[in-house]
VOROMAR-858527 format. One record per atom (N, C-alpha, C): residue in one letter; x, y, z. Coordinates in pm, 1 decimal. Example, Ala and Ser with C-alpha at 12.3 -4.5 7.8 and 13.67 -1.06 7.14 Angstrom:
BEGIN
R A 1319.0 -569.0 780.0
R A 1230.0 -450.0 780.0
R A 1320.0 -330.0 780.0
R S 1285.0 -225.0 708.0
R S 1367.0 -106.0 714.0
R S 1290.0 3.0 787.0
This chain:
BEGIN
R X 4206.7 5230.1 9253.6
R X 4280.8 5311.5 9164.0
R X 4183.7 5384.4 9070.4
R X 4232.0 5488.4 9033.8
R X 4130.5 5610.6 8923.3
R X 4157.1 5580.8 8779.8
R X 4042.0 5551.0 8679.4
R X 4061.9 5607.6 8593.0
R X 4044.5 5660.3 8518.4
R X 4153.9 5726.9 8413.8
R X 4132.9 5832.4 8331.4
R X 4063.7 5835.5 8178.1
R X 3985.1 5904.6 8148.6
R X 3908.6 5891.7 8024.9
R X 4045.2 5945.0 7909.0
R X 4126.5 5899.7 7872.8
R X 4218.2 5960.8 7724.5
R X 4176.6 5970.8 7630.5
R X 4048.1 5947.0 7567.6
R X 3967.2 6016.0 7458.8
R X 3986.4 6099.7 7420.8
R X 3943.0 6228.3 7485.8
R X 3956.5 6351.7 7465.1
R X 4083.4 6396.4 7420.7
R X 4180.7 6310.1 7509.0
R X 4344.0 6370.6 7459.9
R X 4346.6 6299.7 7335.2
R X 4312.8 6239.2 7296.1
R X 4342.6 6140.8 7120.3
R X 4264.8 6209.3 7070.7
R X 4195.8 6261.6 7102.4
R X 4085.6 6362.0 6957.6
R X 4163.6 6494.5 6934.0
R X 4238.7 6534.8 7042.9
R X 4275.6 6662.2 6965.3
R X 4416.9 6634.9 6910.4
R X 4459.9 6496.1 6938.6
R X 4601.1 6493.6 6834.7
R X 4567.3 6522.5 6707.8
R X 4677.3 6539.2 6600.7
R X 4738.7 6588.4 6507.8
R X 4673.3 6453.9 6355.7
R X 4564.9 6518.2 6276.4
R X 4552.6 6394.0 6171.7
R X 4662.6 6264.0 6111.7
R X 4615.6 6174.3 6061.3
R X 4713.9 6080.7 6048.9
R X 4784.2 6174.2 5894.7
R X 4862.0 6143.5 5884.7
R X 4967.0 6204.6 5733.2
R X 4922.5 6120.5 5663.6
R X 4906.6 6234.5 5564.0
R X 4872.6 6178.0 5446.1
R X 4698.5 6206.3 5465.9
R X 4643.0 6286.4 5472.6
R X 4517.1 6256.3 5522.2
R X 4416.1 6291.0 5416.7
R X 4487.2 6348.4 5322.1
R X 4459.9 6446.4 5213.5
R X 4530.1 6525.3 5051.8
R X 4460.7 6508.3 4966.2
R X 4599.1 6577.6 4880.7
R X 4523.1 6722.7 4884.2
R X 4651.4 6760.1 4864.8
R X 4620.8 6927.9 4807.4
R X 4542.7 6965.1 4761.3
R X 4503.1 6898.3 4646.3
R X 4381.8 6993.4 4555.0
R X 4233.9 6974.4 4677.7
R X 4232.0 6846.6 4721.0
R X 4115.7 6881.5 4777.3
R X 4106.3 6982.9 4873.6
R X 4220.8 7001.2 4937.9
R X 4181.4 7113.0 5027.0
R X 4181.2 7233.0 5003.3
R X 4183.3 7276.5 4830.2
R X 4203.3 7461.8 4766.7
R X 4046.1 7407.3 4772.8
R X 3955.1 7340.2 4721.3
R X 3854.0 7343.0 4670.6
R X 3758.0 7438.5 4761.5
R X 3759.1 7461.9 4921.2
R X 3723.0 7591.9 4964.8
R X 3749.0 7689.6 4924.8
R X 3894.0 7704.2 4933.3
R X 3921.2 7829.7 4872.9
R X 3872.0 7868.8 4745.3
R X 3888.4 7793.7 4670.8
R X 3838.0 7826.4 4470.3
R X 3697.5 7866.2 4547.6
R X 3601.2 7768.6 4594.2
R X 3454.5 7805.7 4628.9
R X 3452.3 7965.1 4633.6
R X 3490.6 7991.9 4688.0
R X 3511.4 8109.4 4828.3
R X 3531.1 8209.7 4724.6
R X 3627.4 8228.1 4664.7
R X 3674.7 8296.3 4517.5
R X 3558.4 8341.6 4415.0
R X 3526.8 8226.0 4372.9
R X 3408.4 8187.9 4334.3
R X 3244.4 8254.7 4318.3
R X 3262.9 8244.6 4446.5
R X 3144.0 8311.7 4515.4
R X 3129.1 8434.1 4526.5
R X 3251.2 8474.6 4556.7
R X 3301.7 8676.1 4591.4
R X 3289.7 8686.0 4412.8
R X 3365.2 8656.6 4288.5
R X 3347.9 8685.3 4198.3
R X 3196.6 8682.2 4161.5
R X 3105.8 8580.5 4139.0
R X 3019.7 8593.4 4071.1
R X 2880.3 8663.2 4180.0
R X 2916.8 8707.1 4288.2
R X 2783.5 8824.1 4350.1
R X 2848.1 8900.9 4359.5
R X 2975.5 8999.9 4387.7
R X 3042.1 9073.3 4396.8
R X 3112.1 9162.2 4272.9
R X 3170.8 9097.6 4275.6
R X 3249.9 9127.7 4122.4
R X 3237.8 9170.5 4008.9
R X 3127.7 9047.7 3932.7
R X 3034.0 9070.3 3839.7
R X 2956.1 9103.2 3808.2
R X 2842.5 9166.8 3942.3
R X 2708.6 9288.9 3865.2
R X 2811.3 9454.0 3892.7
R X 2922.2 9471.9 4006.9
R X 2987.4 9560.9 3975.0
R X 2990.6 9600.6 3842.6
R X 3100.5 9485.3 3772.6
R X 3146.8 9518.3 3618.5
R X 3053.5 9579.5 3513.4
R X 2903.8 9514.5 3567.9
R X 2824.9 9527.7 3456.9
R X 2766.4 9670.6 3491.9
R X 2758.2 9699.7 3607.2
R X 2663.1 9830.3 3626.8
R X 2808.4 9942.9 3583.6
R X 2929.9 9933.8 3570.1
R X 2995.9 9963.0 3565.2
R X 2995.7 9977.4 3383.8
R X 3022.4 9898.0 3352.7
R X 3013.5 9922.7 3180.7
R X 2883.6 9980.7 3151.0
R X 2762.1 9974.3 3252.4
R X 2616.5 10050.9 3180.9
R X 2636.1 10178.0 3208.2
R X 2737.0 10245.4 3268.4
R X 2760.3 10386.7 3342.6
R X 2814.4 10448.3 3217.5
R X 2950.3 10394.8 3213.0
R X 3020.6 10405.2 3087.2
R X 2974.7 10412.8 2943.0
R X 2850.6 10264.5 2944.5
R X 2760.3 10332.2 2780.8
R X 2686.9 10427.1 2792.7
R X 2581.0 10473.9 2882.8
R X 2527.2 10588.5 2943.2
R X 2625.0 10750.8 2864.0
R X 2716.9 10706.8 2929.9
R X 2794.5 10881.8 2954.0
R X 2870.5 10856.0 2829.3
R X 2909.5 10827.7 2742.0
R X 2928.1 10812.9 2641.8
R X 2777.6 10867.5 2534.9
R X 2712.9 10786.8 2544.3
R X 2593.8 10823.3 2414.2
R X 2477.6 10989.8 2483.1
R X 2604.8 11022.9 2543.7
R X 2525.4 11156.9 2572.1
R X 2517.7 11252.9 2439.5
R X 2431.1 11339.2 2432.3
R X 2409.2 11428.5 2342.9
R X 2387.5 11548.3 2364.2
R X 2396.8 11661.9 2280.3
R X 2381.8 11812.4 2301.6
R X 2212.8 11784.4 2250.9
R X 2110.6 11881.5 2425.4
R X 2015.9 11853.6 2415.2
R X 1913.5 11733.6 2500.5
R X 2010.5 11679.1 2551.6
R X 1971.8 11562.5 2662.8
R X 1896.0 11630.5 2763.2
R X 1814.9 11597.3 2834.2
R X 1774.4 11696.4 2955.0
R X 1814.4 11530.6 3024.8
R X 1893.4 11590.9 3177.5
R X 1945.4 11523.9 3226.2
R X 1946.2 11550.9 3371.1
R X 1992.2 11504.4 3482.7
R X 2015.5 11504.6 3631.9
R X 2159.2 11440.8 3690.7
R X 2186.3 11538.8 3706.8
R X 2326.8 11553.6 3825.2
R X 2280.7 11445.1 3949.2
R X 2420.7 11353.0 3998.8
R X 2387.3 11311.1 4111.5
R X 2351.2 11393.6 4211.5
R X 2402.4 11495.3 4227.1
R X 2336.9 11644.8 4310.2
R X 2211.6 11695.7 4313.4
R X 2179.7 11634.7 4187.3
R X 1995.8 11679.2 4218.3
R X 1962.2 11832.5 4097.7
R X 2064.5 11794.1 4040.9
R X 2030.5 11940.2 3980.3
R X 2003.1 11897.0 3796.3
R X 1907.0 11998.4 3799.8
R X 1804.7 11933.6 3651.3
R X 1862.9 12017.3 3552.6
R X 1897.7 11954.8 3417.7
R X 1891.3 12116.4 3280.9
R X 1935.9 11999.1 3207.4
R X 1976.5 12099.1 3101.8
R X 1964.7 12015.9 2934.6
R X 2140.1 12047.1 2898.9
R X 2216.8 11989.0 2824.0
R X 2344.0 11970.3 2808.5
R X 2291.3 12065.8 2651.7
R X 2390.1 12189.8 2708.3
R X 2473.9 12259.2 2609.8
R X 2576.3 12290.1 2518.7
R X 2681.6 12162.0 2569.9
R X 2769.6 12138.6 2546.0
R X 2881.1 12021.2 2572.8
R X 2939.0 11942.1 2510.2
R X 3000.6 11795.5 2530.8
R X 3154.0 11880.6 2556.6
R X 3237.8 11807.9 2658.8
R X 3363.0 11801.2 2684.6
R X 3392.9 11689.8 2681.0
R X 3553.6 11634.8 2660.1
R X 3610.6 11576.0 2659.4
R X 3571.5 11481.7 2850.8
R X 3595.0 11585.4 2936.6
R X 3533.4 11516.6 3060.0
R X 3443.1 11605.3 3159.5
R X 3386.3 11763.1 3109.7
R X 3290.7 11757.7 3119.4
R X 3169.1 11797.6 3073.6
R X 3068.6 11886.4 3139.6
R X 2919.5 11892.7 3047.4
R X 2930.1 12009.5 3049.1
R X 2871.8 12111.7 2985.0
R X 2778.3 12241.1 3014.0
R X 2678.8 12208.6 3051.3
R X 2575.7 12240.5 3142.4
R X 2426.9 12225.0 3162.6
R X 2378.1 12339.1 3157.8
R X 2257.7 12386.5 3112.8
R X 2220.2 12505.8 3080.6
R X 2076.3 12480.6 3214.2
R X 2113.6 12534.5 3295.0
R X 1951.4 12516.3 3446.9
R X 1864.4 12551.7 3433.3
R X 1895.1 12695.3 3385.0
R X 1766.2 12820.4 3376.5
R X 1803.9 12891.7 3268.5
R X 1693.2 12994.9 3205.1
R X 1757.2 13089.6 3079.3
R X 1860.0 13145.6 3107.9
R X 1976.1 13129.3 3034.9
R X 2094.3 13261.7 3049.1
R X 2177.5 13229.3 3150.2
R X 2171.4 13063.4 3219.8
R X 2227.8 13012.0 3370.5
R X 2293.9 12888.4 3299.6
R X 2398.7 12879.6 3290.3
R X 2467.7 12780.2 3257.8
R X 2627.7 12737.1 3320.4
R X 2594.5 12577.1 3394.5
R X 2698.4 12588.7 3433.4
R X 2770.7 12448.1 3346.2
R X 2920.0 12417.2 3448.4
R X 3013.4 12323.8 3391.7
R X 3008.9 12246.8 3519.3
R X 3004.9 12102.8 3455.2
R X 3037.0 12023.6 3570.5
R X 3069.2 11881.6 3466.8
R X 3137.6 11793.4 3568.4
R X 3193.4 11664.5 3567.8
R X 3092.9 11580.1 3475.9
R X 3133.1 11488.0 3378.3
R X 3117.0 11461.7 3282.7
R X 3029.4 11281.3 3370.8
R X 3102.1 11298.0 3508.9
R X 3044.2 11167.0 3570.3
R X 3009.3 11219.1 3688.7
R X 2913.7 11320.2 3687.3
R X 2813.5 11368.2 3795.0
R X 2704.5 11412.0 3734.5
R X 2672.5 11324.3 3602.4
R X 2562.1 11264.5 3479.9
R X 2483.3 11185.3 3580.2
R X 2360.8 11139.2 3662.0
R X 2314.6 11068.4 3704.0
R X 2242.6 10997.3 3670.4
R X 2168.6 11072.8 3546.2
R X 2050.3 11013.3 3433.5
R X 1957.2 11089.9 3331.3
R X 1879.3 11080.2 3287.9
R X 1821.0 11176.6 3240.4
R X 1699.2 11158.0 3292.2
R X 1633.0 11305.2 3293.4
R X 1505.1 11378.2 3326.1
R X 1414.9 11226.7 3373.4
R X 1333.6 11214.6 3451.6
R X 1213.0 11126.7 3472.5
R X 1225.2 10989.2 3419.7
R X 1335.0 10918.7 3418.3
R X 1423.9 10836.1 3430.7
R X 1505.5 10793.2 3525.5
R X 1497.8 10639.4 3555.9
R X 1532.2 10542.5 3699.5
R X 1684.9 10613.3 3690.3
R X 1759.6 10648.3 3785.6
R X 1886.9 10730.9 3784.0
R X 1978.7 10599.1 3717.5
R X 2082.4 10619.5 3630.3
R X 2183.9 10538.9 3610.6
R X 2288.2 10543.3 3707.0
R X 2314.6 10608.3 3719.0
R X 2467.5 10658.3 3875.3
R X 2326.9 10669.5 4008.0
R X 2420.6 10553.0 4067.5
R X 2336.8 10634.1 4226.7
R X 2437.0 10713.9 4321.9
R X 2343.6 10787.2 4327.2
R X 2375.1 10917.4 4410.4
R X 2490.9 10857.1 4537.8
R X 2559.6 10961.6 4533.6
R X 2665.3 10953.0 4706.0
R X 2540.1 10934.3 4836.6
R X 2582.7 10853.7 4931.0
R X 2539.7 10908.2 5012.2
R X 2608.2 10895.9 5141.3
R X 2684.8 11000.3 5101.0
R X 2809.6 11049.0 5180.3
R X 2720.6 11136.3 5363.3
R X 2768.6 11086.6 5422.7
R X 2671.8 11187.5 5568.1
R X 2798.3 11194.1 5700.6
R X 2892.2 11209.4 5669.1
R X 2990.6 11279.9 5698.1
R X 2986.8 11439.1 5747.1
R X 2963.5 11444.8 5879.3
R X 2933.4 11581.3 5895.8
R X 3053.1 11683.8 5877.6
């Protein structure tokens, strides 16, 4: 007569009840949470509020850089956006958060890099 190894079939039954309470088994999840918040989440926020103090303590007179790449000195403060003055007598208007940084200075906003043909 043959016989059969049933091991295998008892290992993949169903845990005994009761095997566990609840909280221990969120404790991945919280981890997990956890983890996404404090590398994710939180240097966001912060590079996020340094953008915000940035473009705020701007001034008439800043020489500054567009995420676009384009250089001049602020002629004028808007509510949301800049004058930039480029060249003599060349002055344009643009977005108050397409401020990238000022002149010869590590950029505060990094640039798009959108390549979307």
């Amino acid at each position: 007569m043959m016989r059969y190894d049933v091991s295998p079939v008892l290992a993949m039954a169903a845990p005994p009840a009761g095997g566990g309470s609840a909280w221990l088994q969120l404790i991945p999840f919280v981890l997990v949470l956890a983890i996404f918040y404090f590398i994710i989440l939180l240097p966001m926020k912060r590079k996020q509020q340094k953008v915000q103090a940035f473009l705020g303590a701007l001034k008439v007179g800043d020489r500054v850089v567009t995420t676009g790449g384009i250089h001049g000195q602020i002629t004028r403060l808007g509510e949301q956006t800049v004058q930039l003055q480029i060249a003599d007598k060349v002055r344009i208007e643009i977005a108050r958060a397409a401020i990238g940084g000022y002149q010869g200075q590590e950029p505060v906003v990094e640039p798009s890099t959108n390549t979307s043909a």
